[in-house]
C-alpha positions in Angstrom: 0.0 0.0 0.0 1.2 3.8 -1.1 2.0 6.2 1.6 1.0 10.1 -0.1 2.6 12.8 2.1 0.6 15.2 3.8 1.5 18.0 1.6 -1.1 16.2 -1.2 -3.6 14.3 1.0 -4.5 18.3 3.0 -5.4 19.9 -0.2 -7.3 17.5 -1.3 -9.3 17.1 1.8 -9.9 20.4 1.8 -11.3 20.3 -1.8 -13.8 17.7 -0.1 -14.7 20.1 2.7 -16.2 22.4 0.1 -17.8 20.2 -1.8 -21.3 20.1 -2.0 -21.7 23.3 0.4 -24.1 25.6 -1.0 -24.1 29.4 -1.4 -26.1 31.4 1.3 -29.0 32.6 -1.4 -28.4 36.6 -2.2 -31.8 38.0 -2.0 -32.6 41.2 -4.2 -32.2 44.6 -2.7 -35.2 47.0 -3.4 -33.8 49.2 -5.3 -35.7 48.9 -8.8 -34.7 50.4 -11.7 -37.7 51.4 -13.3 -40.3 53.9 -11.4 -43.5 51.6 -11.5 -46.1 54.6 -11.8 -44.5 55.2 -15.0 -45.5 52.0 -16.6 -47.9 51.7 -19.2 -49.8 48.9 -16.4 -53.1 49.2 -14.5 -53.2 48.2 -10.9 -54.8 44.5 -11.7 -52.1 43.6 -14.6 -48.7 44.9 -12.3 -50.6 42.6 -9.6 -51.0 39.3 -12.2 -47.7 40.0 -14.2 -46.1 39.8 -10.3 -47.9 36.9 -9.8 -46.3 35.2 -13.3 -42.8 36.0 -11.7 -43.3 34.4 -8.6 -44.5 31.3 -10.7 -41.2 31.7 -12.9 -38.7 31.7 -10.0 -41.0 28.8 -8.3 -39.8 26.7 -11.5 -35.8 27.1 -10.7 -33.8 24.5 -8.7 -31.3 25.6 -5.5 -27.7 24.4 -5.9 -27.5 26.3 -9.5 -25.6 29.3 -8.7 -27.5 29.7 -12.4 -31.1 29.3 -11.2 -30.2 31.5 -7.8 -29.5 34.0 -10.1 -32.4 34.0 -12.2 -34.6 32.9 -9.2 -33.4 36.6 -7.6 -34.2 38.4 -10.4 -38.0 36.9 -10.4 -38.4 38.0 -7.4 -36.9 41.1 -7.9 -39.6 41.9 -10.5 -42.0 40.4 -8.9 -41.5 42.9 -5.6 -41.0 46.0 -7.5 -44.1 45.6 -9.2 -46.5 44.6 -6.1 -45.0 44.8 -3.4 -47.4 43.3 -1.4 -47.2 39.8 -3.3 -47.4 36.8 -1.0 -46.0 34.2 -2.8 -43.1 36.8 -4.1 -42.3 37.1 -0.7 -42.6 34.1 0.3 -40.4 32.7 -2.3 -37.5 35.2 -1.2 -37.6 33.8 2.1 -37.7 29.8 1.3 -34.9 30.3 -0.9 -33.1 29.9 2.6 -35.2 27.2 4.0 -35.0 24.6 1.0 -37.9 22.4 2.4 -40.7 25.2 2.0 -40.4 25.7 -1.4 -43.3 24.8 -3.5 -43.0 23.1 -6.7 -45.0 24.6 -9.8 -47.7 22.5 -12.5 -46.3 22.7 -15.8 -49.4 23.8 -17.2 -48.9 27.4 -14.7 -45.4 27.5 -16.0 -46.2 27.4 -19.6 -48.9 30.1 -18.8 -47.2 32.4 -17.1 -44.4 31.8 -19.8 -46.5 32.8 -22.6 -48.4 36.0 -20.3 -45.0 37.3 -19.9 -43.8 37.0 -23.2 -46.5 38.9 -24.5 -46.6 41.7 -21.7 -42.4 41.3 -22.7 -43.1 42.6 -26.4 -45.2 45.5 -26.0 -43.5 47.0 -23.0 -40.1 46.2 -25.0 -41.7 48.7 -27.9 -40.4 52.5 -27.8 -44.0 54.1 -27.8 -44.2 52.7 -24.2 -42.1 54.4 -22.5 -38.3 54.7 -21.0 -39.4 52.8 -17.6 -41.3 50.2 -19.5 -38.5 49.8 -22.2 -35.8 49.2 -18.9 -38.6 46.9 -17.1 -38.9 44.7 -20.4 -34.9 44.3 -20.4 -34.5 43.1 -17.0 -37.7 40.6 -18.4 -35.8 39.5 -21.3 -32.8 38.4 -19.5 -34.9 36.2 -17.7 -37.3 34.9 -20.1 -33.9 34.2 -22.7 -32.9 31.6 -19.5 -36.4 29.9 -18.8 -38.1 30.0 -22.6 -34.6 29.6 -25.1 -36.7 28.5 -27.4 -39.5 30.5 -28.2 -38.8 32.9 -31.4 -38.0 36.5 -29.3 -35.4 34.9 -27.2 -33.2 34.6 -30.7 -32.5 37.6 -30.8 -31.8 38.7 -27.1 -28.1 37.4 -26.5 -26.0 38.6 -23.6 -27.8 40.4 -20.2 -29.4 43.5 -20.9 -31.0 44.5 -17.7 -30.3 47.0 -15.5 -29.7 45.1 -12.4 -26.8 46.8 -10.7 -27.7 47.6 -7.0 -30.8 45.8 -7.7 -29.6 41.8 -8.0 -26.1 40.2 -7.4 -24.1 39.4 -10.1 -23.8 35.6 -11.4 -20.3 35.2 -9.8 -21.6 36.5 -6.8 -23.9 33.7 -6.5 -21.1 31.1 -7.8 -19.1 32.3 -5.1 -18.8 28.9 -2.1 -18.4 29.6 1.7 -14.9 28.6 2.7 -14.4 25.6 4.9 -10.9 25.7 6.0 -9.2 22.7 6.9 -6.9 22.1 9.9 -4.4 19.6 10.5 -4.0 17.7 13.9 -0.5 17.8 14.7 -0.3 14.6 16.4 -1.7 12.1 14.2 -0.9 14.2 11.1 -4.8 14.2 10.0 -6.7 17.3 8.5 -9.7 18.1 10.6 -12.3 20.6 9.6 -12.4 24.0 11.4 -15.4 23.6 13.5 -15.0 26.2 15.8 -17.8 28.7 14.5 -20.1 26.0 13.4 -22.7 24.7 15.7 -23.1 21.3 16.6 -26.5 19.8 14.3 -26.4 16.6 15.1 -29.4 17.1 17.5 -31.1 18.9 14.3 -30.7 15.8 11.8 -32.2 13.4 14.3 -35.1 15.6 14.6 -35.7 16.3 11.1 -35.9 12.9 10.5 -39.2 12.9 12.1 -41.7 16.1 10.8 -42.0 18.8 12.7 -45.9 19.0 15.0 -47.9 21.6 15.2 -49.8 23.0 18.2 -52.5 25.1 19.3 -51.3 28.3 20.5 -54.5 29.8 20.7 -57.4 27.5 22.5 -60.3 29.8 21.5 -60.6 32.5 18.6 -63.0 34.4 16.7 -63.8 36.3 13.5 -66.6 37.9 11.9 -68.1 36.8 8.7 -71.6 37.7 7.2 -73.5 34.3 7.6 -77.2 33.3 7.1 -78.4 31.4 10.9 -81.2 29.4 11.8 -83.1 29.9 15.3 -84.8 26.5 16.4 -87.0 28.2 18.6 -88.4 30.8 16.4 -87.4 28.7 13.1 -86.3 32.3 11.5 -83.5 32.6 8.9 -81.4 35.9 9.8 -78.6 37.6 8.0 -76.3 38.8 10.2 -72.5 39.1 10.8 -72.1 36.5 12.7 -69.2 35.6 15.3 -67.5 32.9 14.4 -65.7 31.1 17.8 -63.2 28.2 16.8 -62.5 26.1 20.2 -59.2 23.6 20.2 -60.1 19.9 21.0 -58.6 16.7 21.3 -59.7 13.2 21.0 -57.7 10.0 22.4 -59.5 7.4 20.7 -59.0 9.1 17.0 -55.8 10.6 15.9 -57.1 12.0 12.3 -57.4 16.1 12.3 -60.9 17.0 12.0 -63.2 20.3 11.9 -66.9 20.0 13.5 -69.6 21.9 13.9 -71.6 21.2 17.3 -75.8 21.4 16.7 -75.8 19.9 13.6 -76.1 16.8 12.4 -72.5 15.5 11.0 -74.1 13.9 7.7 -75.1 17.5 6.8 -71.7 19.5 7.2 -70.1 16.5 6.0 -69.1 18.1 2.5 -68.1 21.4 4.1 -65.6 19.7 6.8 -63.6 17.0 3.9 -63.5 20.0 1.7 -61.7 22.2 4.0 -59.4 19.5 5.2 -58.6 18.7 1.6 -58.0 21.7 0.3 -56.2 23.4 3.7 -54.4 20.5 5.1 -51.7 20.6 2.7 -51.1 24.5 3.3 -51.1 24.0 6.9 -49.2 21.3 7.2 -46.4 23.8 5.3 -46.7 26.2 7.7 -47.0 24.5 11.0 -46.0 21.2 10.4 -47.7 18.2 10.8 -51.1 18.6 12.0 -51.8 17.6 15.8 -52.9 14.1 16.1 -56.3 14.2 17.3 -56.9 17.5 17.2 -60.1 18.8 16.8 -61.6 22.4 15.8 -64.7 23.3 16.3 -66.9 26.4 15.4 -69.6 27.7 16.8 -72.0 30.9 16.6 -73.6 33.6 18.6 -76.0 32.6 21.0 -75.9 28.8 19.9 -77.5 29.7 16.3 -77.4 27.1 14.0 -75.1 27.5 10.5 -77.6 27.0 7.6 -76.1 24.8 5.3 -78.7 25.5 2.6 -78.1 29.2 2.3 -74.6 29.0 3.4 -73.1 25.9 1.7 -69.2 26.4 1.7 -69.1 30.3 2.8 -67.4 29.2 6.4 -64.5 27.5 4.7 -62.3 30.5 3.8 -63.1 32.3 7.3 -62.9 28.8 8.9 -59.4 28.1 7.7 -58.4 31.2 8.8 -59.2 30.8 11.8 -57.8 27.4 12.1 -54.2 29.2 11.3 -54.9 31.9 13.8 -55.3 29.0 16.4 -51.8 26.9 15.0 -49.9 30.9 14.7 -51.3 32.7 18.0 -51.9 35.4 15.1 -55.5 36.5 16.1 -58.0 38.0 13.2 -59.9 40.9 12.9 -61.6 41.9 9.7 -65.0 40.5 8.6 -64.4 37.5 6.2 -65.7 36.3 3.4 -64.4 33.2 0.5 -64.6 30.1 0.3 -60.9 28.0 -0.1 -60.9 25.9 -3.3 -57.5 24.0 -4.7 -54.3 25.1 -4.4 -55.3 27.9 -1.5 -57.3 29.8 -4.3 -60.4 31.7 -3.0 -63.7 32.0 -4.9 -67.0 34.3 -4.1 -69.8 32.4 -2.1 -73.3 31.9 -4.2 -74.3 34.7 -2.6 -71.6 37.0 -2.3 -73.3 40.1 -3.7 -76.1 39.4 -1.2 -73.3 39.7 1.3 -71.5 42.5 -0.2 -75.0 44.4 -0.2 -75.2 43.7 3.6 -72.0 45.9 4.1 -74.4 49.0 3.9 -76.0 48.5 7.1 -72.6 47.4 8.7 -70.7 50.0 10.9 -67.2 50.8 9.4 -64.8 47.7 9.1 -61.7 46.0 7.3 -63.5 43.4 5.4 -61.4 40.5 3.3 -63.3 39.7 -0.3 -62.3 37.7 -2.8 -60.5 39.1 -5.4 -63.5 37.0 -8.1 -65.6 39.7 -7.0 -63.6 42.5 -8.6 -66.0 42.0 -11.8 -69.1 43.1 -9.7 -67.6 46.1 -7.5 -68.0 48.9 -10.6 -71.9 47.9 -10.8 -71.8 49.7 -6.7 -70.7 53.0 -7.9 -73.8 53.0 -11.0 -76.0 52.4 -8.1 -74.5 55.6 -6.2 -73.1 53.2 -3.5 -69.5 54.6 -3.8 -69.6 55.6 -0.4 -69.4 51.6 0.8 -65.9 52.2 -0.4 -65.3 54.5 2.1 -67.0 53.5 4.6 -65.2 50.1 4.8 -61.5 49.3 4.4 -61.6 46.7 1.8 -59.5 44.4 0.6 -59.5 41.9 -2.3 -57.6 38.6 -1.6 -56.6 35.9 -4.3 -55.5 33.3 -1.8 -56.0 32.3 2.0 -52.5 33.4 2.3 -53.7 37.4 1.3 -57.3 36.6 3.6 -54.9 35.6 6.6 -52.5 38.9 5.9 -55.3 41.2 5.5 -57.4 40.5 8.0 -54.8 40.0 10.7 -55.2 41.8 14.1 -51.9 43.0 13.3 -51.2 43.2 9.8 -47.7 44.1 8.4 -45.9 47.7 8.0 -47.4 48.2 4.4 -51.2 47.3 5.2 -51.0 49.2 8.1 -49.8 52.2 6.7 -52.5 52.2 3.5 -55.2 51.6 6.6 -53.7 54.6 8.4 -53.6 56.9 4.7 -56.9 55.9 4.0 -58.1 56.8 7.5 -57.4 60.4 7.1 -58.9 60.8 3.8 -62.1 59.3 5.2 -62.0 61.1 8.3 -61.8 64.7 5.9 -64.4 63.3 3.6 -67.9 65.2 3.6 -71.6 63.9 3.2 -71.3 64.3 -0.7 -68.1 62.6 -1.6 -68.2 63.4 -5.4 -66.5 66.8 -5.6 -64.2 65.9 -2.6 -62.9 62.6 -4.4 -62.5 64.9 -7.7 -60.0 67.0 -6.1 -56.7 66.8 -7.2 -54.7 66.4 -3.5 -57.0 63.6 -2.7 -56.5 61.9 -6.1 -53.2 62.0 -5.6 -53.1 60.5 -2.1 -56.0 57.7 -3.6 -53.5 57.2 -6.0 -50.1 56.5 -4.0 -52.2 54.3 -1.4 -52.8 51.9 -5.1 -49.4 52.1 -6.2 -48.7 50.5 -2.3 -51.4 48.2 -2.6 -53.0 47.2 -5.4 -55.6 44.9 -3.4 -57.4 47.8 -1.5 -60.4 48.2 -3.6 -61.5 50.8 -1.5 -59.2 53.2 -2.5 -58.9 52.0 -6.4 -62.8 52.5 -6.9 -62.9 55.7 -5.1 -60.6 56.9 -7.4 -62.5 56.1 -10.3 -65.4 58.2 -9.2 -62.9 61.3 -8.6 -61.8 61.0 -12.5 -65.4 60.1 -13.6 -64.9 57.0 -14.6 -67.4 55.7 -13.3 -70.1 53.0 -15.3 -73.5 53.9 -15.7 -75.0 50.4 -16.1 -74.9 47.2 -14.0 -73.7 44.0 -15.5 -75.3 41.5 -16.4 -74.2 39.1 -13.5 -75.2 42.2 -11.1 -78.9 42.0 -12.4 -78.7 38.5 -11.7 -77.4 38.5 -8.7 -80.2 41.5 -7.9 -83.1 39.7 -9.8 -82.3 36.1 -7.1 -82.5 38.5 -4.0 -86.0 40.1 -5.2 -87.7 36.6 -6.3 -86.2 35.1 -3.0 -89.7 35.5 -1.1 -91.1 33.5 -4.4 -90.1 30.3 -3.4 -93.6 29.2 -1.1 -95.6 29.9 -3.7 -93.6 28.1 -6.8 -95.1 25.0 -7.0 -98.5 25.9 -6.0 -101.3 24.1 -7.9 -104.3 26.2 -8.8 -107.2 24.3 -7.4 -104.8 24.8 -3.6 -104.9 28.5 -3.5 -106.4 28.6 -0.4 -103.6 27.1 1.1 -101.6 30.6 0.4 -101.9 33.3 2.8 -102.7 36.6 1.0 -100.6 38.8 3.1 -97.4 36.4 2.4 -98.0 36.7 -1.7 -98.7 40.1 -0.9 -95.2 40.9 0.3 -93.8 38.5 -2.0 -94.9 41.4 -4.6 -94.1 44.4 -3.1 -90.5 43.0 -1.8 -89.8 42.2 -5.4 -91.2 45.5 -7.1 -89.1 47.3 -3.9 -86.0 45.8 -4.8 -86.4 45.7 -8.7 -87.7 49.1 -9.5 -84.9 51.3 -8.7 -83.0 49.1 -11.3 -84.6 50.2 -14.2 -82.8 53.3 -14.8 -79.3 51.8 -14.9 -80.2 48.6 -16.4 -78.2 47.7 -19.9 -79.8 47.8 -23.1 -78.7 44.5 -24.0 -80.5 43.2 -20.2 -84.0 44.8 -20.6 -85.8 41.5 -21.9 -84.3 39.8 -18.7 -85.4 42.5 -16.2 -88.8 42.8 -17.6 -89.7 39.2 -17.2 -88.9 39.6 -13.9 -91.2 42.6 -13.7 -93.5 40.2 -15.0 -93.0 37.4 -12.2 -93.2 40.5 -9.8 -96.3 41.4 -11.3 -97.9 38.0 -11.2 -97.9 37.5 -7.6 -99.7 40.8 -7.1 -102.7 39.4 -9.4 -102.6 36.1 -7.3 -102.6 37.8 -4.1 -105.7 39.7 -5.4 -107.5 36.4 -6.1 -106.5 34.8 -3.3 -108.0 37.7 -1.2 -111.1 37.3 -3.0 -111.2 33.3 -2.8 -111.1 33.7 1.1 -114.3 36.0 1.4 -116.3 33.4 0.2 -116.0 31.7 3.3 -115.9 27.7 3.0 -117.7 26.8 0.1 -116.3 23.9 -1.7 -116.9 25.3 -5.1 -113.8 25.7 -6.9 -112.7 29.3 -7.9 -112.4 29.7 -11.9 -111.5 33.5 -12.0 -109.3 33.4 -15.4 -106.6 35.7 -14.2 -106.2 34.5 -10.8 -105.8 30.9 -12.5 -103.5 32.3 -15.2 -101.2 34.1 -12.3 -100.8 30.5 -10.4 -99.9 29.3 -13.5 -97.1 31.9 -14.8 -95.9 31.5 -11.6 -95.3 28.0 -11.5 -94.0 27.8 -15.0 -91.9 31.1 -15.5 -89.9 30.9 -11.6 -88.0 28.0 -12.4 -87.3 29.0 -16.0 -86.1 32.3 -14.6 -83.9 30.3 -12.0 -82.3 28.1 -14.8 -81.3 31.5 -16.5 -80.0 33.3 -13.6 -78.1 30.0 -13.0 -76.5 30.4 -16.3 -75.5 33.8 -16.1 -73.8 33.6 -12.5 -72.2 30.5 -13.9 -74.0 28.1 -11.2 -75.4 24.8 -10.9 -79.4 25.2 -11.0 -80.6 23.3 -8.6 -83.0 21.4 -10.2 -80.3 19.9 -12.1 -78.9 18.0 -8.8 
């Protein structure tokens, strides 16, 4: 056997030492290059272009001084242009805690490959601007890495971005931490130098085993607008309900669960295996595994029942807050409303504008919507309800992640400072807010709080009544939406036959007409052209149920005679009824995209 001397074997151990040691990742500083309210970008697409960034540096690998790179400068784009993105910062911080980061479908890679490339070719042309023309170079150094072979990244060789003071430099990211090695005199050995590094042997044996979560909150509430049934009175309310989430545990079963005490499990059953489905996963990435056992549990003011039929899955997005309030020790305090679908998305409740409506007779608040509803919010102002914006603080949220940050107790430095701008605009704001909002200073400080935060609605709408651009018709998914709430009361009297109308009370038809006609006639002024067949039909329905509740009154005075009651237009009104309220239903359906219920 060869004998090396130790001159060869300590360099070469010391090679050893470094190898596989990664660089400590070399986040962005924020020091953009490009001013972002000079770009040619509304709010919404600075928010979903920042959103395709974070998805691009999701698809790069750690360990590839390469992908570090580009992984910095994602992020780097994706903070200057919404700097209130989640998932951007997010991905900045588990670039340093490898086992946190996410990995991305294909499917969302290609699509945010293909949004960027065309938001990459008109910001790239010289009618758009100097600060759009340096934003699109900084994209098409990136972009030439992940996409080398769609047809623009030909002809973008070599780095053109300004990133200097912005992103570290390739070599910086190639450069390794040194590991020095020592020798031990006696045997003549290299050692490593060990005298700064701490000792993780303890850390590998637990890591082994997944980290638990806990409780750190037994109890916890949030608000949340929710329809509740009294047993005693049997009496459907609308109110904002407080929602109390009590910590459990169970010996004899060790799977996590969610239940809701007063009602029968087979009914909730739905609600709780959808939230577990589509939480557990997030959870489990921010707290670790969930407790064995453990149990949540949510109840309501005064021991009110949660009405699964005109609630369905609106406590899941409020509920799952909660539930990370509880794990955190992170308390809410906003009103709530979403319900969580796949991959942490939120999506607007059946009933959301009912609930949006229901704001009105709400004191001031921070309310947490989800962002689906930004399509309906313009159809407020056309109904002169611009003032809900600034009433309420609110807040559009793509994901539980933005629910959770927006409706925390304590939210962070940037939210708290647009709650604290806004607050002194409203607090100046007189009676009639038109000519206010219309002047210049407070445009300006409406603006600045968007450029912050993109996701305060309340500001971003406001502003759009101060430059009078404001719509003057509903949408079509607003009628809908308003058309359901007026034929609600309709639903006793659908299926009656005309030979039982005495089994109607006249008062109740009554008020089924003049709720509807309340409700539907201040529409007709702002109603679209394209919509007027839709709302007079249900002018019609509306109509109907006054001409029933006529006959019905006259069917009653004649006492209990057994002689059947042939008045033609009473008899035609039963009929209309019956036939045109579940056609109308089947439409509406359509149009808010639902599942009619007579299809189940």
């Amino acid at each position: 056997m060869h004998t090396f001397p130790i001159r060869i074997i300590l360099p070469a151990i010391a090679l050893c030492a470094t190898m596989g040691v990664r660089a400590e990742f070399i986040a962005p500083e924020d020091n953009p290059p490009f001013r972002r309210d000079q770009l040619p970008l509304d709010v919404d697409t600075m928010a979903t272009l920042s959103r395709q960034f974070s998805q691009l540096g999701s698809s790069l690998k750690p360990g590839d001084p390469s992908d570090e790179h580009s992984a910095a400068q994602c992020i780097a784009i994706a903070i200057a242009l919404d700097p209130v993105n989640r998932q951007a910062t997010n991905l900045r911080e588990s670039w340093d805690d490898l086992s946190k980061l996410a990995e991305i479908k294909e499917e969302h890679l290609a699509s945010a490959k293909t949004s960027t490339w065309r938001a990459y070719s008109w910001l790239s042309d010289k009618q758009s601007g100097k600060d759009a023309n340096i934003l699109a170079d900084c994209m098409g150094d990136i972009l030439v890495k992940l996409d080398p072979q769609h047809p623009k990244a030909q002809g973008l060789a070599g780095e053109k971005g300004a990133w200097a003071g912005w992103v570290a430099t390739l070599s910086d990211f190639k450069k390794q931490p040194e590991m020095v090695a020592k020798v031990n005199p006696e045997e003549g050995v290299p050692t490593p130098d060990v005298d700064n590094q701490a000792d993780t042997s303890s850390e590998n044996t637990e890591n082994d085993t997944p980290e638990k979560a806990s409780f750190k909150l037994k109890t916890t509430t949030a608000k949340s607008p929710i329809w509740l049934y009294n047993r005693e009175t049997k009496i459907y309310t609308l109110k904002l309900a407080t929602i109390t989430l009590s910590e459990g545990h169970s010996e004899e079963d060790a799977e996590f669960r969610f239940s809701m005490p007063g009602i029968e499990p087979d009914f909730t059953a739905d609600l709780r295996d959808s939230m577990l489905r589509n939480s557990k996963r997030y959870l489990e990435q921010e707290f670790g595994k969930l407790p064995e056992g453990g149990r949540v549990s949510f109840s309501f003011d005064n021991n009110l029942i949660y009405s699964m039929k005109r609630n369905d899955k609106n406590l899941s997005g409020p509920g799952i807050a909660l539930t990370h309030a509880s794990l955190s020790g992170n308390e809410m305090s906003a009103i709530l409303v979403g319900i969580l679908e796949k991959e942490n998305k939120l999506s607007s409740p059946i009933n959301v504008w009912e609930l949006i409506r229901f704001l009105e007779t709400l004191p001031s608040s921070r309310v947490v919507l989800p962002k689906t509803v930004d399509e309906l919010l313009p159809s407020l102002i056309a109904m002169d309800k611009a003032p809900l914006f600034l009433k309420h603080d609110i807040f559009l949220a793509e994901d539980i992640e933005e629910m959770i940050a927006y409706g925390l107790k304590t939210p962070d430095e940037n939210t708290l400072a647009v709650l604290s701008q806004f607050k002194e605009i409203r607090s100046k704001a007189p009676s009639a807010i038109g000519p206010f909002l219309s002047n210049p200073h407070v445009l300006k400080r409406l603006e600045a709080i968007n450029a912050s935060c993109p996701q305060f609605a309340s500001s971003r709408y406001l502003t759009m009544v101060g430059k009078s651009q404001r719509t003057t018709h509903i949408s079509k998914k607003v009628l809908a939406h308003e058309i359901s709430i007026a034929l609600a009361d309709f639903a006793e009297i659908e299926d009656i036959e005309e030979w039982n109308l005495r089994d109607l009370e006249h008062a109740d038809v009554l008020l089924a007409h003049e709720t509807s006609r309340k409700a539907l006639d201040p529409l007709e002024r702002i109603v679209a052209s394209e919509d007027r067949e839709l709302y007079g039909e249900a002018i019609d329905l509306a109509n109907s149920a006054r001409t029933l509740a006529r006959g019905i009154k006259t069917l009653n005075q004649r006492g209990d005679s057994d002689q059947p009651f042939f008045d033609k237009s009473t008899r035609n009104a039963a009929i209309e009824i019956r036939r045109e309220l579940p056609a109308m239903k089947r439409k509406l359906a359509e149009i808010l995209g639902h599942k009619f219920k007579r299809d189940n």
